[in-house]
N, C-alpha and C positions, 0 to 999 in steps of 0.2 A: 534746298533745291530738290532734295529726293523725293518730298511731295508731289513734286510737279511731274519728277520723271514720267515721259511718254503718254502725256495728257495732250489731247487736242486741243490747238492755238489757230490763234488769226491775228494778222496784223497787218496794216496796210501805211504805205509809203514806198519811198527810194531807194534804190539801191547804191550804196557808196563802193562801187566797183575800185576808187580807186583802193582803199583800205581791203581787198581783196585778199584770204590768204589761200594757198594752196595748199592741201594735206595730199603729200606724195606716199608713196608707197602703194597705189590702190589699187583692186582688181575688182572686175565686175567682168561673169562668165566667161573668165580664165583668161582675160584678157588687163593690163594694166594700164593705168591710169594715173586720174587725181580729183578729186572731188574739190569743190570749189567752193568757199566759206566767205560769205560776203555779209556784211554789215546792213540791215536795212534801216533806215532812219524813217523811226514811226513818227507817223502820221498827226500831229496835234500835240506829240510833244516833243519841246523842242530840246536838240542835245540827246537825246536818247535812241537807243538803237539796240537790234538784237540781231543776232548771228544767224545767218540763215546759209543751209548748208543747199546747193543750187544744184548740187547734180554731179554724174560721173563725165569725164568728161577724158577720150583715150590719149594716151601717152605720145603718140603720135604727132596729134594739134597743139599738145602742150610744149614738144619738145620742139615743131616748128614756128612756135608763137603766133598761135591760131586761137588764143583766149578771147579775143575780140567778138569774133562770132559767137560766143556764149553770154555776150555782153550788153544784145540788144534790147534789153528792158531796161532804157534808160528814163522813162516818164513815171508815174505812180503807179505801184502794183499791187496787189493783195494776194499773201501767198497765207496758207494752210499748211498745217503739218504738225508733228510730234513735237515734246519737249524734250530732249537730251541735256546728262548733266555736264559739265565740264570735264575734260580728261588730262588734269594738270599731268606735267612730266617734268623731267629733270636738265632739262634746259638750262644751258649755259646763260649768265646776265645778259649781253646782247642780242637771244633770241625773240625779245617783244616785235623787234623791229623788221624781222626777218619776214620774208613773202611766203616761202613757203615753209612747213610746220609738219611735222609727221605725226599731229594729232590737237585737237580743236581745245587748248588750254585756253579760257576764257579769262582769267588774268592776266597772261600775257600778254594775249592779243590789247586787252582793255590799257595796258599800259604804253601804248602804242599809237591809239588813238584818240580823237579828238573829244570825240561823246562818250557818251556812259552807258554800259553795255546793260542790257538786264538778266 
């Protein structure tokens, strides 16, 4: 994967909002948060999906469960963006399962869900 590191992507399909994880701890201009890590299920193949990191999203909405409203791309989309590698960590066994995540391990999450991450 460090080949790929931070090379421009495309890919187009669905968002599987409900396989959604949250990476807590975040700040964006000194203010905190949580970034929002959703599975998108590409487009023409079937079972396969990649992690697509959606955006900051404040501590506030998150803590009144106000996730919804970041939710509304529910039809086919095509997002753009960077590659990142995975940032495994030391996660207890029952963390695959877990919503939210204090950083984007991509085997975890993979072991979690339905498809097969790329």
């Amino acid at each position: 994967m460090a080949a790929l590191e931070n090379r421009f992507a495309m890919a187009a399909g669905q968002y599987d909002c409900a396989n959604e994880r949250i990476v807590v701890l975040q700040t964006w201009q000194g203010q905190v948060g949580v970034q929002l890590v959703t599975p998108l299920l590409i487009e023409g193949m079937p079972d396969t999906a990649v992690l697509v990191n959606r955006g900051w999203v404040p501590q506030s909405d998150y803590e009144a469960g106000l996730l919804q409203k970041y939710q509304n791309d529910t039809g086919r989309v095509q997002v753009e963006g960077y590659l990142a590698s995975s940032q495994p960590g030391r996660d207890d066994p029952g963390s695959a399962a877990r919503k939210e995540v204090y950083r984007v391990d991509v085997a975890a999450v993979q072991a979690a869900l339905p498809d097969d991450l790329l």
